[in-house]
C-alpha positions in Angstrom: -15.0 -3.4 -15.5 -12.8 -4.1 -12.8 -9.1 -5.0 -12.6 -7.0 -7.1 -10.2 -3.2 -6.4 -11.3 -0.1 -8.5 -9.9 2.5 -6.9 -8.2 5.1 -7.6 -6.0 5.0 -7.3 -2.3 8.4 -5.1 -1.5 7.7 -3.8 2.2 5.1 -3.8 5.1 4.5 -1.3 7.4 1.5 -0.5 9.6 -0.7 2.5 9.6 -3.2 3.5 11.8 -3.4 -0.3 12.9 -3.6 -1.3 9.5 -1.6 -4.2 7.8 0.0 -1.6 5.2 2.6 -2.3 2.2 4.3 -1.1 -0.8 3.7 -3.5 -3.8 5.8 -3.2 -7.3 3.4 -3.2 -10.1 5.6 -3.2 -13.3 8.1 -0.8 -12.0 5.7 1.5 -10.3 5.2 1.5 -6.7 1.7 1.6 -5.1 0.5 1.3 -1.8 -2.0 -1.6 -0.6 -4.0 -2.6 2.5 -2.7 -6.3 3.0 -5.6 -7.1 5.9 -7.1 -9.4 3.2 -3.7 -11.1 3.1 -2.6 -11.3 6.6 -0.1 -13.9 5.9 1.7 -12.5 2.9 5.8 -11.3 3.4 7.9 -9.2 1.0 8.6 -11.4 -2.1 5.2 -12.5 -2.4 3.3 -11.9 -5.6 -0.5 -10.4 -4.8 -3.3 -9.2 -6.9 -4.2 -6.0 -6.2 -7.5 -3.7 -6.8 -8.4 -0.4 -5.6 -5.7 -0.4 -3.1 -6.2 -3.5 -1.7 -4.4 -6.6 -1.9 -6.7 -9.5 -2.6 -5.0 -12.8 -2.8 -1.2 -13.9 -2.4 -0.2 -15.7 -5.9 3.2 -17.2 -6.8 5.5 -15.9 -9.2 4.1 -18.2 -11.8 0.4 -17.4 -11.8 1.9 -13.7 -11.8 3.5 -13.7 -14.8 0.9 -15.7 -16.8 -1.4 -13.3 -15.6 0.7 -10.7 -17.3 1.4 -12.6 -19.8 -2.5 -12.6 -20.8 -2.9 -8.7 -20.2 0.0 -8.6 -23.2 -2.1 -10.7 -25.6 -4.9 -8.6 -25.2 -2.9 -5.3 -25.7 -1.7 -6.9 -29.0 -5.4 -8.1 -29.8 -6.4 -4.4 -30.1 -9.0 -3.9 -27.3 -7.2 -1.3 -25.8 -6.9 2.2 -27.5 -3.2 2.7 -28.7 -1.2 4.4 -25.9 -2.7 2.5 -23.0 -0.3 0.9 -21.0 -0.3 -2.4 -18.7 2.0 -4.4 -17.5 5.0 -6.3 -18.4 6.3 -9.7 -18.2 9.4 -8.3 -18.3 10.2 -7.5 -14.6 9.6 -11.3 -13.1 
């Protein structure tokens, strides 16, 4: 199963002539390719998968988005300890 977390877009830099950045994913800080989303600035919300950020999303689609991944922690498909994110940091 794949998964395509939100995060927040905090910086971009470039790396070996790639569109590079640092997006916030519930408090922790990941790195992302952001060639799929040439057009996204620091601020943005994007979904992120496998180090790539896949689509720019706005702050409300973000936090629905988390919003879901809670009910489903509290539904009991994950095995207790498992962690995703929070609404809590939008």
């Amino acid at each position: 199963m794949c998964l395509a977390i939100p995060g927040k877009l905090l910086d971009i830099t470039e790396e070996n002539g790639l569109k590079m950045g640092t997006v916030d994913v519930n408090g922790s800080k990941t790195r992302a390719c952001l060639e799929y989303v040439p057009d996204i600035v620091p601020g943005q919300y994007t979904i992120v998968h496998a180090g790539f950020a896949l689509k720019i999303i706005d702050e409300e689609e973000a936090a629905e988005s988390l919003k879901l991944w809670q009910e489903l922690i509290g539904s009991g498909a994950f095995e207790t300890g498992d962690e995703l994110p929070s609404t809590d940091d939008l």
